[in-house]
Backbone as a chain_set.jsonl record, in Angstrom:
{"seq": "XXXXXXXXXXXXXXXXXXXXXXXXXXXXXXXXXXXXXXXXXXXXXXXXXXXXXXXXXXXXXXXXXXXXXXXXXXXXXXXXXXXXXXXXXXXXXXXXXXXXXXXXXXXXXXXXXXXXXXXXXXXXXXXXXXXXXXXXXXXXXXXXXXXXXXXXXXXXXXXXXXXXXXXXXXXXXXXXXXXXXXXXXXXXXXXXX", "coords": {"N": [[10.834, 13.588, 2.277], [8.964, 11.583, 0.552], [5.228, 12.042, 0.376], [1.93, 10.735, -1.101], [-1.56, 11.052, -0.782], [-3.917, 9.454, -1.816], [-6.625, 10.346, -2.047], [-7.018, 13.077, -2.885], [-6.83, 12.527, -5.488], [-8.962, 12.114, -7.117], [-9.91, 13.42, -9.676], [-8.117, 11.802, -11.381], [-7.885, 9.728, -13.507], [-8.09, 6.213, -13.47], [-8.339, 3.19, -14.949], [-9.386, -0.09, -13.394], [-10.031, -3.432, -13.348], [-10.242, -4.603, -15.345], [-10.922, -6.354, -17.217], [-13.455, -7.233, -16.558], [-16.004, -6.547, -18.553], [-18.158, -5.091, -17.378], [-17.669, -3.726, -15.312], [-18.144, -0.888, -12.96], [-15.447, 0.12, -12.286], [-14.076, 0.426, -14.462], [-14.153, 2.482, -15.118], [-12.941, 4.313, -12.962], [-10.953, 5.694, -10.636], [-7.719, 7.321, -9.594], [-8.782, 8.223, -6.938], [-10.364, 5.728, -6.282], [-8.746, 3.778, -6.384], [-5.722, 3.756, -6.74], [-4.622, 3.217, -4.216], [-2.111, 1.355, -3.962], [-0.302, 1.937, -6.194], [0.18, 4.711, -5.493], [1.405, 3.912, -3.297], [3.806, 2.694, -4.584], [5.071, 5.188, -5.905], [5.985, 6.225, -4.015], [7.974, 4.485, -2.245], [9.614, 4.753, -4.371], [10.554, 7.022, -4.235], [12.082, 7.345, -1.536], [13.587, 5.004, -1.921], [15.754, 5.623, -3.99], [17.249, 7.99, -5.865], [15.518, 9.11, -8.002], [12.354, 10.002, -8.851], [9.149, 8.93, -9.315], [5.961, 9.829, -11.248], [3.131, 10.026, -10.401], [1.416, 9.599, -12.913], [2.946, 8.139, -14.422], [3.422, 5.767, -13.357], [1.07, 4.855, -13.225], [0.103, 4.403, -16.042], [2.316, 2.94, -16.46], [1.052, 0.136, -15.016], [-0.952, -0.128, -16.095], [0.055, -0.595, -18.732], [1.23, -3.219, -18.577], [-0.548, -4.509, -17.622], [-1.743, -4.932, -14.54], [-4.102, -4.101, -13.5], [-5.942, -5.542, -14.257], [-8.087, -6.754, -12.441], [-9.785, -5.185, -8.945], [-8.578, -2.705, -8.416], [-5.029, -2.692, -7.95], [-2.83, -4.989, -9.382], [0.184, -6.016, -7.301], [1.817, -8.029, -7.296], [2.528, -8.02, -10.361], [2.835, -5.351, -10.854], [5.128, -4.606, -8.905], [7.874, -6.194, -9.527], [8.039, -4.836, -12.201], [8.615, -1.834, -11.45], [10.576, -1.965, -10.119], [12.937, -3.174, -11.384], [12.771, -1.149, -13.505], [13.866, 0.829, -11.72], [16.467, -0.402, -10.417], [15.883, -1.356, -8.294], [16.185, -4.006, -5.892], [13.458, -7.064, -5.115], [11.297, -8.342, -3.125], [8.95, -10.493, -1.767], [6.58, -11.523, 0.972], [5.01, -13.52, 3.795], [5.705, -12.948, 6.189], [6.519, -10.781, 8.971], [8.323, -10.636, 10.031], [10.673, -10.853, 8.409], [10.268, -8.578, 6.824], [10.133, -6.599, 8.685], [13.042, -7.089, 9.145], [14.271, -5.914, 6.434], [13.176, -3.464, 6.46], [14.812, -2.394, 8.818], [17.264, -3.173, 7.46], [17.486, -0.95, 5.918], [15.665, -0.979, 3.872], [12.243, -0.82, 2.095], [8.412, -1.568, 2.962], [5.787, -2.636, 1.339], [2.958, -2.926, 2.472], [-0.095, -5.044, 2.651], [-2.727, -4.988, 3.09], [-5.913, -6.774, 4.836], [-8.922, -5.672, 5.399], [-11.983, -5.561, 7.249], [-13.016, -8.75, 8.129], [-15.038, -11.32, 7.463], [-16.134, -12.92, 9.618], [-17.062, -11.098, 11.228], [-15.8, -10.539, 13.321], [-13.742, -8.966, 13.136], [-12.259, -5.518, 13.269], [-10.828, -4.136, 10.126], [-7.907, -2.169, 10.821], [-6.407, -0.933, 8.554], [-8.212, -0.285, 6.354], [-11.563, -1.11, 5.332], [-11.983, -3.018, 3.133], [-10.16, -4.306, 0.78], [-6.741, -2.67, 0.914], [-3.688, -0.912, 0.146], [-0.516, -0.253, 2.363], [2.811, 1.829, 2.748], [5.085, 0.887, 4.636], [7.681, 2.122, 6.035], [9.669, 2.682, 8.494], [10.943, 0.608, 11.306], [11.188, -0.771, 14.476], [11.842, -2.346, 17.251], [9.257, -1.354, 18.748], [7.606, -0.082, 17.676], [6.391, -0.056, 14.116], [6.908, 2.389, 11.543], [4.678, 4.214, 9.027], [3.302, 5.524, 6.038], [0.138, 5.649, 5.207], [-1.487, 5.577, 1.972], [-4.406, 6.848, 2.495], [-4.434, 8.456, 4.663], [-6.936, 9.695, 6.15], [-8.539, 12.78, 8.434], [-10.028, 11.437, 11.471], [-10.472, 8.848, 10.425], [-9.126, 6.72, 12.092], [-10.304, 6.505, 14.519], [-12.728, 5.206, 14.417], [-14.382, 2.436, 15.992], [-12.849, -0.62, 16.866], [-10.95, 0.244, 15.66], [-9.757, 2.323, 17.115], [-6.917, 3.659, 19.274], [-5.343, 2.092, 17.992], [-3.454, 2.846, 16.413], [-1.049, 5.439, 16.249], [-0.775, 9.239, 15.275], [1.633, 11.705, 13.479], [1.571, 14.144, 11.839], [1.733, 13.406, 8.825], [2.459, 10.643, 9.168], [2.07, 7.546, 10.34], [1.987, 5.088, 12.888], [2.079, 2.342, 14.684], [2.067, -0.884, 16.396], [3.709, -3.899, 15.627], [1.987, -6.255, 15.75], [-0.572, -5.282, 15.415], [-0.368, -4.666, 12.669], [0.564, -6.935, 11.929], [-2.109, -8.717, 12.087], [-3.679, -7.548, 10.568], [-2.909, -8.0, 8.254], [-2.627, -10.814, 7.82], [-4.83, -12.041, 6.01], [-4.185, -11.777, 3.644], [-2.076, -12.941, 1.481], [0.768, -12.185, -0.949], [1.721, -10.86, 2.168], [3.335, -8.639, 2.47], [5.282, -6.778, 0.313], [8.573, -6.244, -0.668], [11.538, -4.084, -1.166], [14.313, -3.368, -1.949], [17.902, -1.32, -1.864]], "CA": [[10.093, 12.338, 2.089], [7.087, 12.141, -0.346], [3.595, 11.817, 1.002], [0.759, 11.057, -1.729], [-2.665, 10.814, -0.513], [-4.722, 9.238, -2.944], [-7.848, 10.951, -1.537], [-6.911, 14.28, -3.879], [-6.728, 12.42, -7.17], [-10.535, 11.809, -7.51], [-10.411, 13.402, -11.659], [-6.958, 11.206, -12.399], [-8.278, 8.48, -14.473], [-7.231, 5.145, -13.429], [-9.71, 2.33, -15.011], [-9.639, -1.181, -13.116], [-10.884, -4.255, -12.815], [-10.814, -4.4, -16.851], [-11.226, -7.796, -17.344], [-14.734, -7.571, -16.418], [-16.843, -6.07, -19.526], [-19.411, -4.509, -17.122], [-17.104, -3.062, -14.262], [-18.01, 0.224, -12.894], [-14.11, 0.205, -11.675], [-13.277, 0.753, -15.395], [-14.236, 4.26, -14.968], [-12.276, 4.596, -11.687], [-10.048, 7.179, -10.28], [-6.744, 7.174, -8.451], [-9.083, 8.133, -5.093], [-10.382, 5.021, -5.563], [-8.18, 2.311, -6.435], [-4.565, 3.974, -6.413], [-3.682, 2.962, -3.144], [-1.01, 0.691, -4.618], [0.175, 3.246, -7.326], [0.82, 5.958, -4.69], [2.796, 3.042, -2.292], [5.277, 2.305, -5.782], [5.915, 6.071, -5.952], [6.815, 6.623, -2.17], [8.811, 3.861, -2.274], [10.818, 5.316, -5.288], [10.997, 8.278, -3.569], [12.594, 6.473, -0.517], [14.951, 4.362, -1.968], [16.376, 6.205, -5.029], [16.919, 9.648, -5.923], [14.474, 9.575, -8.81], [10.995, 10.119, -9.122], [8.004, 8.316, -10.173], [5.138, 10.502, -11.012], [2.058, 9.364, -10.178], [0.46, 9.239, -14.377], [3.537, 7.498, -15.092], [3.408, 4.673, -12.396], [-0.667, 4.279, -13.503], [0.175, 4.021, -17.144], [2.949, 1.484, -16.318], [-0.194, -1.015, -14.51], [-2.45, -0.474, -17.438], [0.517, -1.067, -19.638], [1.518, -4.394, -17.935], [-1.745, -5.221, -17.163], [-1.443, -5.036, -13.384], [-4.877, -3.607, -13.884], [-7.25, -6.491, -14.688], [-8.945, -6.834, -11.769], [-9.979, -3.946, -8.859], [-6.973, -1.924, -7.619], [-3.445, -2.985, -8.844], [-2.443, -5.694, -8.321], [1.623, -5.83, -7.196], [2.221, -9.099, -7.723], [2.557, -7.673, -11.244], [3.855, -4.547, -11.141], [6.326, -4.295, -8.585], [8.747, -6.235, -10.495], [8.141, -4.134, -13.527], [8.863, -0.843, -11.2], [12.103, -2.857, -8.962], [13.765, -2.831, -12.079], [13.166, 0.376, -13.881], [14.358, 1.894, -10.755], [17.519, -0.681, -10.184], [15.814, -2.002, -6.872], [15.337, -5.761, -5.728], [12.379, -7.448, -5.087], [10.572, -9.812, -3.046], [7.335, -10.559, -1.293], [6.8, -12.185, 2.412], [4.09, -13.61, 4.219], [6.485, -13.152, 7.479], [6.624, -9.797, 9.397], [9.64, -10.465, 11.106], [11.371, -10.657, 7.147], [9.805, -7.525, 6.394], [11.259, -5.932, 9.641], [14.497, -7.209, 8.704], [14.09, -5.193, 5.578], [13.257, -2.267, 7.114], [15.652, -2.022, 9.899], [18.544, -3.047, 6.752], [17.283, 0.203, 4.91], [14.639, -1.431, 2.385], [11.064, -0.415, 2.537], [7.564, -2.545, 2.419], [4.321, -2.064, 0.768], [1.788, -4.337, 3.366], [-1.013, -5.816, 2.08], [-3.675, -5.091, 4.066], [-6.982, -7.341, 4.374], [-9.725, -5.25, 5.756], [-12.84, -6.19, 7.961], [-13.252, -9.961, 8.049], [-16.729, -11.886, 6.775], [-17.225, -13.142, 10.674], [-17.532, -9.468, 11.804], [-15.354, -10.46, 14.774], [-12.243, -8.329, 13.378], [-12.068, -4.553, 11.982], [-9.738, -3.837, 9.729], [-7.353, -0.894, 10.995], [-6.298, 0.682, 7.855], [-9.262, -0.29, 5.802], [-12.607, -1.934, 5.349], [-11.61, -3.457, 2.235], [-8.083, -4.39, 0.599], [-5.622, -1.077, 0.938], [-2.3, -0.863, 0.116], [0.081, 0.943, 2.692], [4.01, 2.244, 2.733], [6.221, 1.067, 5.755], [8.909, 3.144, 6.161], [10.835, 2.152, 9.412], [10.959, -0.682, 12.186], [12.037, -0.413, 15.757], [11.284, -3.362, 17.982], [8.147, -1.921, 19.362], [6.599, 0.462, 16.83], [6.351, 0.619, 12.961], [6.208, 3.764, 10.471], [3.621, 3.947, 7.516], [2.613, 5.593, 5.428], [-1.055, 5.677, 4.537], [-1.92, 6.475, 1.058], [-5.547, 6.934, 2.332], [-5.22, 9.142, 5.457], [-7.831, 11.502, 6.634], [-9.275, 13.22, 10.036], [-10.949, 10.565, 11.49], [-9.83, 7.226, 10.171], [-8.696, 5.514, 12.949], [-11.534, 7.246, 15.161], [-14.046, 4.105, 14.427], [-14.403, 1.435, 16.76], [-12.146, -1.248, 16.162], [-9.51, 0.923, 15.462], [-9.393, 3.448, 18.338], [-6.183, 3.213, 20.088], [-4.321, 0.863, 17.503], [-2.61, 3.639, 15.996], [-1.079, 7.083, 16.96], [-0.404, 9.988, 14.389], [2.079, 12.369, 13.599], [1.485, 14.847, 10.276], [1.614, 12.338, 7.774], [3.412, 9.461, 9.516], [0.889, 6.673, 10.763], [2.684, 4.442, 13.681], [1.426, 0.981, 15.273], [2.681, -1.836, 17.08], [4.119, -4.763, 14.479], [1.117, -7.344, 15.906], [-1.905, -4.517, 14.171], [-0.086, -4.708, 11.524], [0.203, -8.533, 11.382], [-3.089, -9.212, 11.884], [-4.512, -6.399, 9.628], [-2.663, -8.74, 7.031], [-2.671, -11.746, 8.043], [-5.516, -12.667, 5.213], [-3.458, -11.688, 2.735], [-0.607, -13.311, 0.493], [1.436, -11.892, 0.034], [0.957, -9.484, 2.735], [4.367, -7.257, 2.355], [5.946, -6.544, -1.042], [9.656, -5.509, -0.054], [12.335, -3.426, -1.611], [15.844, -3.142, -1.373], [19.029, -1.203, -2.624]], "C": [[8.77, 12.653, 1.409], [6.413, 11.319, 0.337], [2.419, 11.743, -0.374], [-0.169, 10.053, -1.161], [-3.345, 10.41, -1.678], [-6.228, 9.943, -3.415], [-8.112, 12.246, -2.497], [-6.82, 13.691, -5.314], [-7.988, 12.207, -7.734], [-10.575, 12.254, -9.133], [-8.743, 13.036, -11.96], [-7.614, 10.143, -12.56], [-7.584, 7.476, -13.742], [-8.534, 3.455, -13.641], [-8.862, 1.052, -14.571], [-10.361, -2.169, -13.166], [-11.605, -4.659, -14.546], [-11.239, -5.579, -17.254], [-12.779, -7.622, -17.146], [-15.83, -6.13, -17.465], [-17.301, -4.838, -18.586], [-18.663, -3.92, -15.635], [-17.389, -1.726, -13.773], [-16.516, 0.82, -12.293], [-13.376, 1.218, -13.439], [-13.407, 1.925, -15.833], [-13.802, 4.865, -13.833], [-11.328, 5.685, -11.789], [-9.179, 6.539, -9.632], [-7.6, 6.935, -7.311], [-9.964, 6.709, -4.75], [-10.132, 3.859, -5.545], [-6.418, 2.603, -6.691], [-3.9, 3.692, -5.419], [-2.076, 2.346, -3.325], [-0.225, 1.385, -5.413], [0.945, 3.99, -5.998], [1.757, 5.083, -3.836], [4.28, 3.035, -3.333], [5.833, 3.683, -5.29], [6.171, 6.924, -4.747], [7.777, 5.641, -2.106], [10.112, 4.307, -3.232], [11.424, 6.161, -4.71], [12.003, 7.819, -2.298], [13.424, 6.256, -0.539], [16.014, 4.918, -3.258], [16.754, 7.396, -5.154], [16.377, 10.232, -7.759], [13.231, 9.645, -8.423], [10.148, 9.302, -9.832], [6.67, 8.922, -9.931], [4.1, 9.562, -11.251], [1.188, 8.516, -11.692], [1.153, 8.551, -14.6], [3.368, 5.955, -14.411], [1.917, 4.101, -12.826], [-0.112, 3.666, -14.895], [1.154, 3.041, -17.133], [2.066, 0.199, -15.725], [-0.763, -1.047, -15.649], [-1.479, -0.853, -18.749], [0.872, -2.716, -19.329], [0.803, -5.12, -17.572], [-1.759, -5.809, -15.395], [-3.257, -4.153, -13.073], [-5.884, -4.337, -14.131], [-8.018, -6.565, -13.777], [-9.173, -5.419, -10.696], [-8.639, -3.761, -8.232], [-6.11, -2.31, -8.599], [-3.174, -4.196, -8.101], [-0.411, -6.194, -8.314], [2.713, -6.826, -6.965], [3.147, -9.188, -9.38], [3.509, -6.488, -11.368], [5.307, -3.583, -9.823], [7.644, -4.466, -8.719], [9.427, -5.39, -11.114], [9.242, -2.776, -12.634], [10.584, -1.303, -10.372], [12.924, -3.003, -9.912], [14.039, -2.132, -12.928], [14.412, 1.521, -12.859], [15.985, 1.039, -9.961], [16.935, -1.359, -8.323], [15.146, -3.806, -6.785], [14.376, -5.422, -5.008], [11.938, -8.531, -4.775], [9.685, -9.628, -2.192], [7.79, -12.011, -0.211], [5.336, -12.312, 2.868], [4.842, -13.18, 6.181], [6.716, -11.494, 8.178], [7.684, -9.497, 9.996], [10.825, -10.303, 10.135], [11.284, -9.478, 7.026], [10.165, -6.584, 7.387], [12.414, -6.103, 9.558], [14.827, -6.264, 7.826], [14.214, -3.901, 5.841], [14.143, -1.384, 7.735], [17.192, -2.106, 8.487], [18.482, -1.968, 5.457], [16.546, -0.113, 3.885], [13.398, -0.461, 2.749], [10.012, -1.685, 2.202], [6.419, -1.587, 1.705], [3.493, -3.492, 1.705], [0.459, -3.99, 2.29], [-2.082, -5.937, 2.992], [-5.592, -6.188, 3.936], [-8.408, -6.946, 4.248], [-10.872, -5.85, 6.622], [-12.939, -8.068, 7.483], [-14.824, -10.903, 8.148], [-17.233, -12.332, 7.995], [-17.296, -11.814, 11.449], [-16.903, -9.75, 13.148], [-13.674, -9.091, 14.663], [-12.685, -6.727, 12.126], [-10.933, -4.199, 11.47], [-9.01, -2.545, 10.246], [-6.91, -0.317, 10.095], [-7.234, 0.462, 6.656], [-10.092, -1.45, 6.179], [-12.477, -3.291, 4.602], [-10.079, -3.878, 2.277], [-7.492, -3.003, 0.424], [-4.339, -1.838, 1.035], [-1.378, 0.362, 1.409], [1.697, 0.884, 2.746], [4.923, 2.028, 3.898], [7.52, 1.08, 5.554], [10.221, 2.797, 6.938], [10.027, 1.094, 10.558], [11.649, -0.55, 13.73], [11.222, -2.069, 16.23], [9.722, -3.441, 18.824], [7.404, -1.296, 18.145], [6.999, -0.303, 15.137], [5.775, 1.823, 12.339], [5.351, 3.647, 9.447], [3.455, 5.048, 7.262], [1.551, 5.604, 4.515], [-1.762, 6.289, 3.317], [-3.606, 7.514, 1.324], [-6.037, 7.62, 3.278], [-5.829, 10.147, 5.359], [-8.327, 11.689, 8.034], [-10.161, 11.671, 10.301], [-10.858, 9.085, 11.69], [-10.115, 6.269, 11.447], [-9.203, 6.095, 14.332], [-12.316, 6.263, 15.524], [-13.482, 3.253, 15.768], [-13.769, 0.439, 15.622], [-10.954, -0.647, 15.975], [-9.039, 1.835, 16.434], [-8.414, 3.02, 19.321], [-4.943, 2.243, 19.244], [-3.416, 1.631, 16.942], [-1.915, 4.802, 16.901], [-0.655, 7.762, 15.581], [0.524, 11.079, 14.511], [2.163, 12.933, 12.182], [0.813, 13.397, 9.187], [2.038, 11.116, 8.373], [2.24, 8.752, 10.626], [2.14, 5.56, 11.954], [2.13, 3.522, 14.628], [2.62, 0.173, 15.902], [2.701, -3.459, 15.645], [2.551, -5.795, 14.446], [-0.238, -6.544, 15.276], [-1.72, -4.981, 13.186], [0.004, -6.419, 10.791], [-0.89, -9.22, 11.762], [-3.965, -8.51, 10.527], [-4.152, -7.171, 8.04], [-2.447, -10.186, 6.741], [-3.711, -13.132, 7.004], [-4.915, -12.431, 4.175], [-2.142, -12.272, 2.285], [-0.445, -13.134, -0.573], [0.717, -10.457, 0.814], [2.008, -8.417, 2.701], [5.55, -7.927, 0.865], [7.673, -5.558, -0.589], [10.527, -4.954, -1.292], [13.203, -2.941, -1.31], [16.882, -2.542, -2.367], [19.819, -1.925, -3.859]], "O": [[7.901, 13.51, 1.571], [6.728, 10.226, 0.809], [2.002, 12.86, -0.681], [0.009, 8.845, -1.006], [-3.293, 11.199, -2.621], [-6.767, 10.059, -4.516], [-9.26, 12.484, -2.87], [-6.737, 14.471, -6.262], [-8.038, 12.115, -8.96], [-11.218, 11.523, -9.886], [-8.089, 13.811, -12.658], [-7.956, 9.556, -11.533], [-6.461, 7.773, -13.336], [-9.243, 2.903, -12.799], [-7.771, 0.897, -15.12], [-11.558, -1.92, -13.024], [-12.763, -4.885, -14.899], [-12.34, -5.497, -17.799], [-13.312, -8.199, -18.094], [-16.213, -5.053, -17.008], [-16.933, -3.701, -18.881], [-19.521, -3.686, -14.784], [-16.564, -1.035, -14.371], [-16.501, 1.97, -11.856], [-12.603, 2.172, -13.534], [-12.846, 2.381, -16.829], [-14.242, 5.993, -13.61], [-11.015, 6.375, -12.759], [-9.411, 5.455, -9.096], [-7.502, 5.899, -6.653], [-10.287, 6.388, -3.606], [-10.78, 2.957, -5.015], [-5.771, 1.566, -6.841], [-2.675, 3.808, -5.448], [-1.07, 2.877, -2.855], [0.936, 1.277, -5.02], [2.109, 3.785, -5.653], [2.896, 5.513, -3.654], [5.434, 3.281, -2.983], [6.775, 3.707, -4.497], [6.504, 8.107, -4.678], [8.816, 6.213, -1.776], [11.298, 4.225, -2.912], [12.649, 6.2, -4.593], [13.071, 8.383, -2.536], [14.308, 6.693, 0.198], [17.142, 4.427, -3.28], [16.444, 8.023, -4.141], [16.687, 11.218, -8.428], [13.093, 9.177, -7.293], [10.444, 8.978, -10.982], [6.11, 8.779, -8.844], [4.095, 8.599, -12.018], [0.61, 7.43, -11.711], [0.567, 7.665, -15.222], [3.173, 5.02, -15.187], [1.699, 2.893, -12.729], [0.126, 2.458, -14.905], [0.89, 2.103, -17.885], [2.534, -0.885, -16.073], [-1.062, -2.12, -16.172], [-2.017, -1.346, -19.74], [0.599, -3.407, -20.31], [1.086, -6.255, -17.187], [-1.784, -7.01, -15.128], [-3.214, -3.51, -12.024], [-6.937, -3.711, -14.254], [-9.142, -6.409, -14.255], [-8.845, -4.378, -11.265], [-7.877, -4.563, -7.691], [-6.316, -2.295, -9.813], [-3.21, -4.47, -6.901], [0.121, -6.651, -9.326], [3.891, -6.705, -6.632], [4.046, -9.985, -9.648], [4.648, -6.534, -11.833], [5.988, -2.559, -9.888], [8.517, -3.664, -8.385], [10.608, -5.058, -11.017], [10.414, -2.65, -12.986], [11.536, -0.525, -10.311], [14.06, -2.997, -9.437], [15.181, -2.103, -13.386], [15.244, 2.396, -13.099], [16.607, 1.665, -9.102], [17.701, -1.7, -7.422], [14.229, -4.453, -7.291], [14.131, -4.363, -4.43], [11.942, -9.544, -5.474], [9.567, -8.48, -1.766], [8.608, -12.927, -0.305], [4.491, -11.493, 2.508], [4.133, -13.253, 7.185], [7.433, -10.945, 7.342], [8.018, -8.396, 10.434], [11.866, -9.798, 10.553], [12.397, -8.96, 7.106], [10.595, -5.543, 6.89], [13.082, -5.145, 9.947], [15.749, -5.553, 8.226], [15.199, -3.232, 5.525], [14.343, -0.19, 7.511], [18.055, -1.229, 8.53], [19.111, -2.025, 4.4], [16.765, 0.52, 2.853], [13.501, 0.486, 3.529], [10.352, -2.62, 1.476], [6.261, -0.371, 1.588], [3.555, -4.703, 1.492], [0.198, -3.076, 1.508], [-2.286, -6.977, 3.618], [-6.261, -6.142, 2.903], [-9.154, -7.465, 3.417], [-10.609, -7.046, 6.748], [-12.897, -8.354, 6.286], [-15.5, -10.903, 9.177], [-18.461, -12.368, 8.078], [-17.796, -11.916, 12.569], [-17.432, -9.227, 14.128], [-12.945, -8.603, 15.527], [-13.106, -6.684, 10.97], [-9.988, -3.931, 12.211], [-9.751, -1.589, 10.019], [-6.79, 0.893, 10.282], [-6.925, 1.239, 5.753], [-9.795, -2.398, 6.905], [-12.726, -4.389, 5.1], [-9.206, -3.865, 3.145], [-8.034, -2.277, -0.409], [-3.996, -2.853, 1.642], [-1.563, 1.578, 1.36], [2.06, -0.29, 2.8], [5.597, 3.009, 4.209], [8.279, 0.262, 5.035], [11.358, 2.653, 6.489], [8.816, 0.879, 10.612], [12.807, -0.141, 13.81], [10.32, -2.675, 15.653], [9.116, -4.404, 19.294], [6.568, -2.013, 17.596], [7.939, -1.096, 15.1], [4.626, 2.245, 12.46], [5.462, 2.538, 8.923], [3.42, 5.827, 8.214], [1.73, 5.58, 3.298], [-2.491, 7.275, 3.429], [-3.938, 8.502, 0.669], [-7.247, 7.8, 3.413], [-5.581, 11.203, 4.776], [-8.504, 10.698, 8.743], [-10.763, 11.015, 9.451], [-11.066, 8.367, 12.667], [-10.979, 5.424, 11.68], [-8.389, 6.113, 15.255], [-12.705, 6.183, 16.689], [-12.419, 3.422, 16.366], [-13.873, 0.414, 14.395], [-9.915, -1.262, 16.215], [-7.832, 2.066, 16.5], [-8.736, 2.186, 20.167], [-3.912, 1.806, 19.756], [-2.313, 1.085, 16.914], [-2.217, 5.011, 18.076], [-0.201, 7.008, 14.72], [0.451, 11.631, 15.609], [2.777, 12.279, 11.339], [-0.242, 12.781, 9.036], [1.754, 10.271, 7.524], [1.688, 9.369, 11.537], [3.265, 5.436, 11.469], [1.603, 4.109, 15.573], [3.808, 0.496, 15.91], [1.732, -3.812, 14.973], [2.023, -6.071, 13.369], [-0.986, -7.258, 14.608], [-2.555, -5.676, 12.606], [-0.321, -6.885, 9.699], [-0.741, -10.441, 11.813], [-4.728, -9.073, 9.742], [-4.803, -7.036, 7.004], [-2.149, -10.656, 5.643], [-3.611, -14.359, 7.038], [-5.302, -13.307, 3.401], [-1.129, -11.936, 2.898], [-1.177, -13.654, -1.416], [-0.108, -9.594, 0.513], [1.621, -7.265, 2.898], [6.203, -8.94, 0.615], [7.709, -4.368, -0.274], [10.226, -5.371, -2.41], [13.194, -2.062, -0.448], [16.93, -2.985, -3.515], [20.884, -1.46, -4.266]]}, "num_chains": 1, "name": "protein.A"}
């Protein structure tokens, strides 16, 4: 199973957020707007038995323009990548769809929202918007993959306790996860055989 951290790509180019003349995004890096990028090519990895290397998956956003504003946005190019790679494609505001998915061998990409403007909620896998990789589904947990883990993370207040870890493999209870996205639509980008 592939694992990419986005956290190591800090000198891969990836300019965002182009649309705006005066962006300091449009001098960005994978480490800090790939989150989305690195979810496509775990997902490839997942459900296919090709590859999608990381430069190629960037230069497909900036060719498609999935790229205009900050991050990626995968409204855009998960399409593009769902049928290079022969996989369907659809997007859910519903967690209990997106466990369906899961459990019938698909994968998601959630849509995470991050901290919320009345400071009553912290985000658990970011501050901001992050993209992350769920993997599998059981009735009490879910799997992820976090493009963005490191020591620490889920250490802060607010988050202490909502997770548990194992190597690479991030694991919560479905209701984190549907609140953590709950500001978002869509909040899970699915993919199937």
């Amino acid at each position: 199973m592939k694992y990419i951290n986005q956290l190591l790509y800090e000198n891969m180019p990836y300019p965002t957020d182009v649309k705006n003349p005066d962006s300091p995004m449009k001098n960005g890096n994978i480490k800090r707007a790939g989150c989305g990028l690195c979810c496509l090519c775990m997902v490839v990895d997942r459900l296919t038995t090709q590859s999608l290397p990381l430069e190629e998956c960037r230069d497909l956003s900036v060719e498609h323009k999935a790229n205009l504003d900050p991050g990626t946005d995968l409204k855009v190019l998960s399409p593009v990548i769902a049928k290079k790679f022969g996989l369907r494609y659809e997007s859910t505001d519903d967690i209990q769809v997106m466990i369906r998915c899961l459990q019938n061998g698909g994968c998601a990409i959630a849509n995470v929202g991050g901290d919320r403007d009345d400071g009553k909620y912290t985000g658990v896998f970011s501050h901001g918007g992050h993209y992350i990789t769920v993997i599998s589904a059981d009735e009490k947990e879910l799997c992820i993959l976090d493009p963005s883990l490191k020591e620490g993370k889920f250490d802060e207040d607010g988050r202490k306790g909502k997770v548990r870890i194992e190597g690479d493999f991030v694991y919560c209870d479905p209701n984190v996860l549907a609140k953590d996205t709950d500001n978002r639509s869509p909040s899970y980008y699915l993919f199937t055989r």
